[in-house]
DOVEX-203533 format. One line per 8 residues: their letters; for each residue x, y, z of C-alpha. Coordinates in steps of 0.02 Angstrom, whole numbers. Each point is the difference from the previous one (the first is absolute). Example, Ala and Ser with C-alpha at 12.3 -4.5 7.8 and 13.67 -1.06 7.14 Angstrom:
// residues 2
AS	615:-225:390 | 69:172:-33 .
//
This chain:
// residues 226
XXXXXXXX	5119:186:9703 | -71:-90:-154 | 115:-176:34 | -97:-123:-85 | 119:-147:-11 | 43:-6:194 | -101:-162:14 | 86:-92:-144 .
XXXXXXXX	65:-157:42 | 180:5:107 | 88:-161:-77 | -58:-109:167 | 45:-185:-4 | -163:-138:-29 | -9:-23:200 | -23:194:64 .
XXXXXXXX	-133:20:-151 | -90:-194:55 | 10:112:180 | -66:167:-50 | -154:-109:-90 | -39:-96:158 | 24:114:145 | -138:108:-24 .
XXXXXXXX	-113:-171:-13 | 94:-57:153 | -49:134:103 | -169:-18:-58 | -12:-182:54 | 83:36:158 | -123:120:41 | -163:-96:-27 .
XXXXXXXX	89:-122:102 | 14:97:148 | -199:84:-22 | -43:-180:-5 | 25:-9:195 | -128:175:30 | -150:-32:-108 | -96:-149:6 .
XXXXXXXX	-25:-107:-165 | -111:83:-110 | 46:158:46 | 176:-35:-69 | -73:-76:-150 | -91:143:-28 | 160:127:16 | 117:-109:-118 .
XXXXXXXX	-147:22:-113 | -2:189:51 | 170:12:-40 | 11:-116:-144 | -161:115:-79 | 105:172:24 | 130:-45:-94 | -102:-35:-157 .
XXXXXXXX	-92:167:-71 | -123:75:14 | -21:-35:190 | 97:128:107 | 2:30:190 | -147:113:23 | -94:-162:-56 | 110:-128:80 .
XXXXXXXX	14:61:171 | -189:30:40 | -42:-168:-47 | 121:-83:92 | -35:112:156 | -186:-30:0 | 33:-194:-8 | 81:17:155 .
XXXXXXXX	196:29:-52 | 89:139:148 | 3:162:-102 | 191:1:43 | 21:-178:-46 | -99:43:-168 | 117:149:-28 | 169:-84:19 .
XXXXXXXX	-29:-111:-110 | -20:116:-146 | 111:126:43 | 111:-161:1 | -50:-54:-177 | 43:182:-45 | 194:-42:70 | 9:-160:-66 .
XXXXXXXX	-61:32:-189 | 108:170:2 | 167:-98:55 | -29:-125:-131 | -27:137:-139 | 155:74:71 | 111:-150:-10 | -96:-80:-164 .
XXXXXXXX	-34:139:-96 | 75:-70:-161 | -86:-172:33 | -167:89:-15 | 38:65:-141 | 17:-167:-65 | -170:-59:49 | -118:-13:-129 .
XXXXXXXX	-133:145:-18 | 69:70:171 | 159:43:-91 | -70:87:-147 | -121:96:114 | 130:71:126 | 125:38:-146 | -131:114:-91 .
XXXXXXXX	-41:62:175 | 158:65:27 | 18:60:-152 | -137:102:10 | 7:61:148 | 185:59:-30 | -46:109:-142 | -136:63:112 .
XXXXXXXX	129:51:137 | 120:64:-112 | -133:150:-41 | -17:18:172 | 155:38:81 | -68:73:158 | -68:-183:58 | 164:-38:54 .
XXXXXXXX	4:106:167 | -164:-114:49 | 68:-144:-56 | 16:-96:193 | -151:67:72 | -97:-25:-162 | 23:-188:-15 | -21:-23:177 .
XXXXXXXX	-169:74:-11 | -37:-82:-175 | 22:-171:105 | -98:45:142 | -131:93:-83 | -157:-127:-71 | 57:43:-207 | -68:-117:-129 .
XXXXXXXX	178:-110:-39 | 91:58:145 | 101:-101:104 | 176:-76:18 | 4:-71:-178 | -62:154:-97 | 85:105:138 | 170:-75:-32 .
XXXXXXXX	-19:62:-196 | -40:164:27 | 149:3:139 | 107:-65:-131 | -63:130:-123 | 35:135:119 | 196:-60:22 | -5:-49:172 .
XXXXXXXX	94:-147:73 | -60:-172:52 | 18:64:205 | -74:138:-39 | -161:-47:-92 | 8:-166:120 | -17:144:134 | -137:86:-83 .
XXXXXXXX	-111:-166:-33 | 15:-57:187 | -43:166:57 | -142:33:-104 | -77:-167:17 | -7:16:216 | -87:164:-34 | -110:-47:-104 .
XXXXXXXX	-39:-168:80 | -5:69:183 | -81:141:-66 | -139:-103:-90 | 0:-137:158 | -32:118:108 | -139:116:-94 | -110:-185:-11 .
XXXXXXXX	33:-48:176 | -81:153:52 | -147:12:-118 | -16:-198:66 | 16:59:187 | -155:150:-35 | -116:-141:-64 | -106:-58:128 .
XXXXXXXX	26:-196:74 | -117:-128:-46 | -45:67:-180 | 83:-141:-98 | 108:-25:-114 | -113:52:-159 | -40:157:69 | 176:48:20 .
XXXXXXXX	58:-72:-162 | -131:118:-83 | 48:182:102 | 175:-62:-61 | -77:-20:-197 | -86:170:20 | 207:54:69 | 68:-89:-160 .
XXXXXXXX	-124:79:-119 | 7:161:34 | 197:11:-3 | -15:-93:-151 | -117:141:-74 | 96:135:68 | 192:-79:-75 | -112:0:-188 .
XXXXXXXX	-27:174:26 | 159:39:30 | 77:-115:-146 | -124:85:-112 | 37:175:30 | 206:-31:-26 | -40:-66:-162 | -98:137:-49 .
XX	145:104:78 | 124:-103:-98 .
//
């Protein structure tokens, strides 16, 4: 299952590659555009900075989301937009592969990436039966570097076509959005009205830190595994 080159470039004229570039940014614009008519002014500001802020590392949607929830963005609303990000960034991956490889730094990184990682599934033949289900829950799940960009790699690593790891990204990214969403708008729904902002923005700190804590421990005892 090991295809490596499916993502190579297909010979497309100047104007479909100008296209595959721009949708994804298209789609982007169009849908800020239509959120601008549900959320008042700064609230919008504050979600194109949400969104702008996930795409750059190390900020991932178990930060994003309960920030933008507890300054008064709808959980769903919050949601939707990443798990939207999450489609957007994986189409452009799958259509642009070969142009990211070109970027600068980005190109280097993802080429030793898959490198890497292909020698790593090679050993491990067995990975291959888990393959769908695996990068769906890679996405979803709140991994340090996952995501439609690093989860577009490892798809590629593991053979599978653009529809298919398009598939898994979209998937993935409404569970784990949702899933997130709706974990925060609870916890915000079983704090008591009238205690402000602060106090709320500190149970949510305590939240952070102690998932934080618990995610070291875990990193540190697979590297003592490894």
């Amino acid at each position: 299952m090991w295809q490596i080159d499916v993502w190579d470039d297909d010979g497309a004229d100047g104007q479909a590659s100008w296209l595959k570039v721009s949708v994804p940014f298209l789609l982007c614009a169009l849908f800020l555009a239509a959120v601008w008519f549900l959320l008042p002014a700064e609230q919008w500001l504050l979600l194109f900075g949400m969104m702008v802020a996930y795409i750059v590392p190390p900020l991932g949607r178990e930060t994003i989301i309960p920030v933008c929830i507890l300054c008064g963005v709808p959980w769903w609303l919050a949601a939707f937009a990443l798990a939207f990000l999450d489609f957007a960034g994986g189409l452009f991956m799958a259509w642009n592969f070969p142009l990211v490889l070109r970027i600068p730094y980005i190109g280097s990184w993802v080429s030793r990436f898959v490198t890497a990682g292909r020698t790593f599934l090679d050993r491990r033949p067995w990975l291959e039966r888990l393959y769908f289900v695996g990068l769906v829950a890679f996405v979803a799940l709140p991994f340090d570097g996952s995501g439609s960009i690093v989860g577009s790699v490892v798809g590629r690593m593991l053979g599978m076509t653009k529809t298919e790891v398009l598939s898994c990204i979209t998937i993935g990214g409404i569970i784990g959005s949702f899933g997130i969403a709706l974990g925060i708008d609870y916890i915000v729904n079983l704090i008591p009205a009238g205690t402000g902002f602060w106090f709320s923005l500190a149970v949510f700190l305590l939240i952070g830190t102690a998932l934080l804590v618990m995610y070291w421990n875990y990193s540190r005892r697979l590297k003592a595994d490894a």
